[in-house]
C-alpha positions as CSV (number, residue, x, y, z in Angstrom):
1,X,-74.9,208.8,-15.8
2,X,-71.2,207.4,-15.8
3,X,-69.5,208.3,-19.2
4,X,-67.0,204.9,-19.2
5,X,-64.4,207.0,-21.5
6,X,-63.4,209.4,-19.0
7,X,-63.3,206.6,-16.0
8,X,-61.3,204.5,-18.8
9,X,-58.7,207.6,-18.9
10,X,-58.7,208.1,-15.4
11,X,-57.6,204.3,-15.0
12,X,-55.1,204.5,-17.2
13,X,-53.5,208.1,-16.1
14,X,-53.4,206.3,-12.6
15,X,-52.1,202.9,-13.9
16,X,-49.2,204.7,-16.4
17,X,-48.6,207.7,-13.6
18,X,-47.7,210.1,-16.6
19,X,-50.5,211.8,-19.1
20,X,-48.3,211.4,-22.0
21,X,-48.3,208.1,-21.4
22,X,-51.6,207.6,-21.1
23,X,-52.3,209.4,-24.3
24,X,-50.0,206.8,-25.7
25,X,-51.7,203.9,-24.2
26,X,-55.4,205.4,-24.9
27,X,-54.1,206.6,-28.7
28,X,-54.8,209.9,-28.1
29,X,-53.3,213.0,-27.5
30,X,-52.3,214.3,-23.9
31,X,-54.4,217.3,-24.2
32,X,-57.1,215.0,-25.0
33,X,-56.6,212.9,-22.0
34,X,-56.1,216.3,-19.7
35,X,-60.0,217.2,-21.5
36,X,-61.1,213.9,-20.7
37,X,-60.5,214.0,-16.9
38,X,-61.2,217.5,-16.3
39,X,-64.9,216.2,-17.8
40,X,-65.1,214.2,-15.4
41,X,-64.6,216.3,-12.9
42,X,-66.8,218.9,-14.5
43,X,-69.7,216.5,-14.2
44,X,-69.0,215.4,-10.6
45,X,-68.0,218.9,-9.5
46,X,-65.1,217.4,-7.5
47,X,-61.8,216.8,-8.5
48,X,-60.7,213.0,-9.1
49,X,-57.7,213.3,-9.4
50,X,-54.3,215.1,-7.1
51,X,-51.9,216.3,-9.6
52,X,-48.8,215.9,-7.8
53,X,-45.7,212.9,-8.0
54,X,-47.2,210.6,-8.1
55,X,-50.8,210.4,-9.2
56,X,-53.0,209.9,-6.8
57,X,-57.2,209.4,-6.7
58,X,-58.8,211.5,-4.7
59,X,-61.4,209.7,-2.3
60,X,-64.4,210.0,-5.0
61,X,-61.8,209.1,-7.9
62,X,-61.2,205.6,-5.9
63,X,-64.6,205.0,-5.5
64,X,-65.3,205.3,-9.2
65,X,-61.8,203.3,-9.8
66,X,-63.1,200.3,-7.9
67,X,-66.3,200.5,-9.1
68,X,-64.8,200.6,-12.9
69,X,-62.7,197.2,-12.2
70,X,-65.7,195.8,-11.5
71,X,-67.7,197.1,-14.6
72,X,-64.3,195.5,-16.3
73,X,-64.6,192.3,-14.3
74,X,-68.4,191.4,-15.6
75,X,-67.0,192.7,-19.3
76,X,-64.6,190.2,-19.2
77,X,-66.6,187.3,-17.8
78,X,-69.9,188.2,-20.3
79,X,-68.1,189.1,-23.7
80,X,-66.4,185.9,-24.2
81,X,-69.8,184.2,-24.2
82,X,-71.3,186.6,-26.2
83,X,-69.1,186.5,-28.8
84,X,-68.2,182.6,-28.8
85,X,-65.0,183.1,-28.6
86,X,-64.4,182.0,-24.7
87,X,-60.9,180.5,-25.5
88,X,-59.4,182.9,-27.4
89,X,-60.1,185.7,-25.3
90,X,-57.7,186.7,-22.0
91,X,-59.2,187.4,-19.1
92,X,-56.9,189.3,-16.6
93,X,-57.5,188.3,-12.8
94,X,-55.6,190.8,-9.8
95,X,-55.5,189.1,-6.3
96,X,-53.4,190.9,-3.7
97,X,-51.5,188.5,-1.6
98,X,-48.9,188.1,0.8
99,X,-45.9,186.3,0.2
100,X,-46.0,183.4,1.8
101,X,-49.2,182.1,0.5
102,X,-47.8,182.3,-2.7
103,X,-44.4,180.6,-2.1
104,X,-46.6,177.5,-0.3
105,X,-49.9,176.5,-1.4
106,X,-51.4,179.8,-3.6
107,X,-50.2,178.9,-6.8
108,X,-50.8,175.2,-6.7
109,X,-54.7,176.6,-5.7
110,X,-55.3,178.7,-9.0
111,X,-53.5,176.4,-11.4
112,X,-56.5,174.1,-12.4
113,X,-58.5,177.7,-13.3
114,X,-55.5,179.1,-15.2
115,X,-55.6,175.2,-17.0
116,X,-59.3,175.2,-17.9
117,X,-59.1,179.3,-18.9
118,X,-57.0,181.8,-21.4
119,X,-55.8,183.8,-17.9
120,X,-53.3,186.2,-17.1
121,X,-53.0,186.5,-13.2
122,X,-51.1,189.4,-11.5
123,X,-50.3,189.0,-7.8
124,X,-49.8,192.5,-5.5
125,X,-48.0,191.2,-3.1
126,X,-47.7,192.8,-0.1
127,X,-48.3,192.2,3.8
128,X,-51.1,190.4,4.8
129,X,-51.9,193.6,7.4
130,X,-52.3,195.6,3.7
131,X,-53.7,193.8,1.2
132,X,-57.0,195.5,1.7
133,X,-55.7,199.0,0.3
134,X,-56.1,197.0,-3.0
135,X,-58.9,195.5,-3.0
136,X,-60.7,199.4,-1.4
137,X,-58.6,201.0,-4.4
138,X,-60.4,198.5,-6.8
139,X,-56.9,197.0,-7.9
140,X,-58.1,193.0,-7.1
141,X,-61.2,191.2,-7.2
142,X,-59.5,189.2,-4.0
143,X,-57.4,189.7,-1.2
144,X,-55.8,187.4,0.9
145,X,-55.6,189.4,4.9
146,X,-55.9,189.4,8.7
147,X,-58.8,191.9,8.8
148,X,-61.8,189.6,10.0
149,X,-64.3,192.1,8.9
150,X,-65.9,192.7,4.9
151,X,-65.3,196.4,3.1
152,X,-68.5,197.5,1.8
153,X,-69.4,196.2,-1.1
154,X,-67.3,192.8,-0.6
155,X,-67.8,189.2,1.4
156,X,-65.0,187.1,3.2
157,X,-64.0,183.7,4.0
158,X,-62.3,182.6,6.8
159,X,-59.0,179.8,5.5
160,X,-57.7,178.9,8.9
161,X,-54.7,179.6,11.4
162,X,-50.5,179.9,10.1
163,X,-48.4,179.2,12.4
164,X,-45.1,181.3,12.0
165,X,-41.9,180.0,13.7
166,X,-38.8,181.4,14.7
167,X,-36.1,179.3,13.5
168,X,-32.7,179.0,13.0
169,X,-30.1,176.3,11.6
170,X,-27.5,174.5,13.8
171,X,-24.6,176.7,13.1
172,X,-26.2,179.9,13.4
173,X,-27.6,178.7,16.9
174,X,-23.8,177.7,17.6
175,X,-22.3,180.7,16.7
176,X,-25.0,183.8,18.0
177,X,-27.0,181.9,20.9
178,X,-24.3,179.2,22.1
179,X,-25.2,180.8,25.7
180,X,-28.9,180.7,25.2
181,X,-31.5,183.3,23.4
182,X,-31.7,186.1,25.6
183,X,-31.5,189.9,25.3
184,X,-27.9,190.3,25.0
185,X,-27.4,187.5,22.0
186,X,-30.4,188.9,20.2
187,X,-28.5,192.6,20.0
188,X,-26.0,191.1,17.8
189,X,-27.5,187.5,16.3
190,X,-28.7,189.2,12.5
191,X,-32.3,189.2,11.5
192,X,-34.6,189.1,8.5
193,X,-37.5,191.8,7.8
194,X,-39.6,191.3,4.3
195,X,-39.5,195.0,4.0
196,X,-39.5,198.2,6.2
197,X,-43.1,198.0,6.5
198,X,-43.2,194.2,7.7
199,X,-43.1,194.6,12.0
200,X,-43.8,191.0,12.5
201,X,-40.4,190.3,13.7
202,X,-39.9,193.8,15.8
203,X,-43.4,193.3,17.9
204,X,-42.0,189.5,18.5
205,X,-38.7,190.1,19.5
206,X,-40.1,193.4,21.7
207,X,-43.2,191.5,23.3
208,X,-41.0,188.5,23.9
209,X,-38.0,189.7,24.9
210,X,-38.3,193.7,25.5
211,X,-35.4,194.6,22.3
212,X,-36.7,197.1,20.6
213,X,-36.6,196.9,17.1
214,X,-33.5,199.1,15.5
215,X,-31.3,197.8,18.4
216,X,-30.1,194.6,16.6
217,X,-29.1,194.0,12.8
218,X,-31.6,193.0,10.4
219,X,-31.6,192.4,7.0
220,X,-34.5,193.2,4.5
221,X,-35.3,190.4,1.6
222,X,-38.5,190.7,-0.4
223,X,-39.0,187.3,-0.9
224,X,-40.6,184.4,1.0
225,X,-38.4,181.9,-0.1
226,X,-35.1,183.6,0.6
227,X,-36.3,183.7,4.0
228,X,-35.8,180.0,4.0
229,X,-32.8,180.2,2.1
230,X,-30.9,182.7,4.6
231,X,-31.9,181.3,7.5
232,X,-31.0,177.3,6.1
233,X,-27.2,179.3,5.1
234,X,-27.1,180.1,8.2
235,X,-27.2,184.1,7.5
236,X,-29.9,185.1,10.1
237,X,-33.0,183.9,12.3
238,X,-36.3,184.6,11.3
239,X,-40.2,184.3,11.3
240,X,-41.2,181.8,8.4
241,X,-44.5,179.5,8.4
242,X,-44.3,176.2,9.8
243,X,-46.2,175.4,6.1
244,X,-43.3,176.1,4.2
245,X,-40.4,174.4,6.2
246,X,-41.8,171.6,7.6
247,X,-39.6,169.2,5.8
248,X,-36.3,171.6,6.7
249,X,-37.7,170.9,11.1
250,X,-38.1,167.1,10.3
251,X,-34.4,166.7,9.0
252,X,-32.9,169.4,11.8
253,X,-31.7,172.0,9.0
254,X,-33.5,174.3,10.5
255,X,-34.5,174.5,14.4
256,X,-37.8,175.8,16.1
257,X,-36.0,177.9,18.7
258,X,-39.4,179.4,20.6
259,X,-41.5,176.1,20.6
260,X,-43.6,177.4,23.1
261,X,-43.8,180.9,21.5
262,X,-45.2,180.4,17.8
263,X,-47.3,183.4,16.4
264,X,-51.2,182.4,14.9
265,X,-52.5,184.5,12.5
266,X,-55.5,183.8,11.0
267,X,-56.0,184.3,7.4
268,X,-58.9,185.6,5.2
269,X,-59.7,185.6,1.8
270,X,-62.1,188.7,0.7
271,X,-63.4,189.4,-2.3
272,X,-66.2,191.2,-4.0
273,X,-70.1,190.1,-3.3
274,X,-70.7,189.9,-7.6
275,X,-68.0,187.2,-8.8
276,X,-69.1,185.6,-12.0
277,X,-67.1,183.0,-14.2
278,X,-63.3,182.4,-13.7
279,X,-63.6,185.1,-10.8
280,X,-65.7,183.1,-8.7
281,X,-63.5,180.1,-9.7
282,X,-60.7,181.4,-8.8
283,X,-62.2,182.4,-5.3
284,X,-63.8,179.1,-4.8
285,X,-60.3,177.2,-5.4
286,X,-58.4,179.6,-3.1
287,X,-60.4,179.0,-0.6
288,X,-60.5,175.3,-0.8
289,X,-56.9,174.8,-1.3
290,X,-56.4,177.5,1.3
291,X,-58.4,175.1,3.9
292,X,-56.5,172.3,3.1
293,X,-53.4,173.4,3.4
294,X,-53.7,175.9,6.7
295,X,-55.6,172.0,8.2
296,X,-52.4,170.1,7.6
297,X,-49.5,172.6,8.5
């Protein structure tokens, strides 16, 4: 049997990345909170936990992390009903996402849910090739991703194909590729990367062109919509998707320079098997709006 105390302190000491703090959070002391996990791990005989900076699960400790969210989950969704008090009570949704989804058709997707409910969403955003590591960890109930095949434990939907194009504005194309895109102009035209993870752009400009990635400058902006914004200033040329600038091609501020070269990725939505309540509303509109959008792009 699963004493929900001690996987409650094990949340937190992961969440807060400090005992003290969690002693704080739990309103407890930190010896208490020390007791509580090493009870835990007295009645798995395996730690759960690698004491180092910073926190981390072990492998059992994530399983029973993601397997606690979703106690929490059905907690949420059930209590409210008990208790007759569905709108006063908050429900928290995670969904890992990446970026661009959000800055396009993501947040017009969950706003009738967040209407109808007393909802507090939080987005981890991150690249599309990661958002699994969340939903594994037990962090979300969905994630938005490339993988075409289900964790354990968890379903997926297939939303459709984004086109990302490499694009430019007039007077950056005037100034870096005047003579044409080719290896020499791309060594010194400036880039944009969403972080040092994100090797979208590298593998392009490698397969395409042979540059390897380091050998030009490139600038890193967490943020989907200053994407659009740089390369519209005429700062750099980048990836974005042909979603979320199709207004900016139709009035030339921004120019497809590899027409015949566009990347397709195709996007997934995965989420746990048991949804329940706003969860599976939530993952009904995403997908929906998610189809619709991805269809007219």
């Amino acid at each position: 049997m699963l004493d929900y105390k001690l996987l409650h302190a094990l949340s937190v000491v992961v969440d807060e990345q400090n005992f003290d703090k969690a002693a704080s959070v739990l309103a407890i002391t930190q010896s208490a909170v020390s007791q509580r996990i090493k009870s835990l791990e007295q009645t798995l005989g395996q730690p759960v936990l690698i004491r180092a900076q910073p926190l981390v699960a072990t492998s059992i400790g994530k399983k029973l992390l993601a397997h606690y969210q979703q106690v929490k989950l059905l907690e949420q969704d059930i209590i409210p009903e008990i208790s007759g008090d569905k709108k006063n009570e908050t429900i928290t949704a995670n969904i890992a996402s990446n970026a661009d989804s959000l800055a396009t058709w993501l947040i017009g997707a969950i706003g009738d849910v967040c209407h109808e409910y007393n909802v507090a969403v939080n987005f981890r955003l991150v690249d599309e090739n990661r958002s699994l590591n969340y939903l594994k960890d037990g962090e979300v109930f969905g994630a938005l991703s490339t993988h075409e095949h289900a964790l354990p434990g968890c379903t997926l939907d297939k939303l459709g194909d984004i086109q990302y194009l490499l694009v430019a504005s007039p007077s950056f194309i005037k100034r870096y590729f005047f003579k044409g895109i080719n290896e020499q102009s791309l060594a010194r035209a400036p880039a944009v990367a969403y972080d040092q993870k994100d090797d979208m752009h590298i593998k392009y400009i490698e397969q395409t062109f042979g540059l390897k990635g380091g050998s030009y400058p490139c600038h890193t902006v967490r943020s989907s919509e200053a994407f659009v914004n740089f390369a519209k200033q005429g700062l750099a040329y980048c990836l974005i998707p042909k979603l979320q600038i199709q207004a900016e091609l139709t009035s030339g501020v921004l120019v497809n320079l590899m027409p015949e070269h566009p990347i397709i990725r195709t996007l997934y939505w995965h989420h746990w098997i048991l949804l329940k309540g706003v969860f599976k509303e939530f993952s009904t509109a995403i997908i929906t709006r998610a189809k619709q959008a991805l269809e007219n792009q």
